[in-house]
N, C-alpha and C positions, 0 to 999 in steps of 0.2 A: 233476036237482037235488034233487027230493024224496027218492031213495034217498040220496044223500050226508045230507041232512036226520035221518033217520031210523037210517042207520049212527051219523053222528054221536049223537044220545041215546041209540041202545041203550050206545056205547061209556062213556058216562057214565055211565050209571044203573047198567053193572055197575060203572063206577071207586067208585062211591057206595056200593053195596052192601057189597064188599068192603071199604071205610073204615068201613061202618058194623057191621061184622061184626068189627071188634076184632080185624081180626088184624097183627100187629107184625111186623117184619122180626124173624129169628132172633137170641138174644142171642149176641153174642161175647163169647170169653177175656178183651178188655180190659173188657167193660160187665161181665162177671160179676165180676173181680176188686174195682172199683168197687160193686157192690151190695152183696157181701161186705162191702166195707171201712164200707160206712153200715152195714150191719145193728150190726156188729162195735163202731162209735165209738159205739155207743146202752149198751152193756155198760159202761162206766165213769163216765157220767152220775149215777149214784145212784137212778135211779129205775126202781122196776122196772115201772112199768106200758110206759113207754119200751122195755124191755127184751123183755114180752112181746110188744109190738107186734109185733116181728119177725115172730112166730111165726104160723104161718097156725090157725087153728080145727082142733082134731083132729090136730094136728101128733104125732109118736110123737118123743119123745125117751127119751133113753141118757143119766141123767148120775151124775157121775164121783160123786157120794153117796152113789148109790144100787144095788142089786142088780138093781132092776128096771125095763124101761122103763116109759112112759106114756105114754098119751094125756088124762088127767084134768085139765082146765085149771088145779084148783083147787090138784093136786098138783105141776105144774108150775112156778105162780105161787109157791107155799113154797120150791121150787128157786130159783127167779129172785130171793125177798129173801133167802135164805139168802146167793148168788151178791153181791147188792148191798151185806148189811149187813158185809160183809169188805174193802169201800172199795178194790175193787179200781181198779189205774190203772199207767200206761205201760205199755198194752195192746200189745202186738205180734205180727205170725204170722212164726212163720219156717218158709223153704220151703214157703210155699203150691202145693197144686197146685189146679188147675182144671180140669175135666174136662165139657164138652156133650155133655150125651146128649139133646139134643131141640131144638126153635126156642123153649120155652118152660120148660125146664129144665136146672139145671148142681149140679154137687157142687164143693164147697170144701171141701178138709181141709188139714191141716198140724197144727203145734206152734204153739201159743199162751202167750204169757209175759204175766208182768203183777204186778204186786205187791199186797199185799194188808197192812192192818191186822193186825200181833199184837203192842197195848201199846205200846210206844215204836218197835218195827221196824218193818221193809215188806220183807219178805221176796220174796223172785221163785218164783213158782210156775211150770212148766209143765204141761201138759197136751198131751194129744192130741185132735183133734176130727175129724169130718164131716159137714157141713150140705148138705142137698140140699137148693134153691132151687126154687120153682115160680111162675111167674107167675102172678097168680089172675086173674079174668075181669075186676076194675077196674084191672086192667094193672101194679098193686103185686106185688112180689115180697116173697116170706113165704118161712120156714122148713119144710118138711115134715116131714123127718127129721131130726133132730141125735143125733150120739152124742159123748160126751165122757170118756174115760178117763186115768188118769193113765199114764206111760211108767214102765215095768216098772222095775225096780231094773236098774243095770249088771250081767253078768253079770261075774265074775272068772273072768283067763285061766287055763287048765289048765295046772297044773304041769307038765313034760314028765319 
């Protein structure tokens, strides 16, 4: 009786340990398309601190303004109001893909559309993107990597 006793709490205290050790069942294709989709509805809000929330600390981003990437929060955040003060909205991705490369990480790319303020229009932009996802250790999903560029001009067919 006392060994059943004593198997019993070892089996607990490890079920405890490992709860208390923060670790998650591995995210799936539906939970990453879903995290994507919140980071993504904070983008048309208007607010950029909203906006950089996403983004984890030291994040490297690629955006579609600039030549060069960064990791500079400060350089960032001028990205993110530049991004807001253009009142972008009817945000959409088309063909997203989603791609697990780990139990606590995944990439999201695709075409992003959305319109944007110029004067009386609201033009539709797209863009190209890919944002690697990383769980951080208070179990929030951030941005690590984002790159953002715009889709190359059509080419025209070759005369034959």
């Amino acid at each position: 009786m006392r060994s059943a006793v004593i198997l019993c709490l070892a089996l607990c205290a490890a079920g405890c340990q490992q709860q208390k050790a923060g670790t998650n069942p591995p995210v799936t294709a539906a939970e990453a398309t879903k995290i994507a989709e919140q980071a993504e509805a904070s983008f048309t809000k208007g607010d950029v601190k909203l906006v950089m929330d996403q983004y984890a600390p030291g994040a490297v981003m690629i955006d579609a303004s600039s030549p060069n990437p960064s990791t500079d929060r400060k350089v960032q955040t001028g990205w993110g109001q530049n991004f807001v003060s253009m009142q972008p909205a009817d945000f959409k991705v088309v063909d997203r893909q989603i791609q697990i490369v780990g139990p606590d990480a995944f990439v999201s790319s695709g075409i992003e559309t959305f319109t944007v303020a110029a004067g009386q229009a609201r033009p539709t932009v797209s863009a190209r993107f890919t944002d690697v996802f990383q769980r951080q250790k208070d179990g929030r999903w951030k941005i690590v990597n984002e790159h953002v560029s715009m889709p190359p001009a059509p080419v025209a067919p070759a005369a034959n």
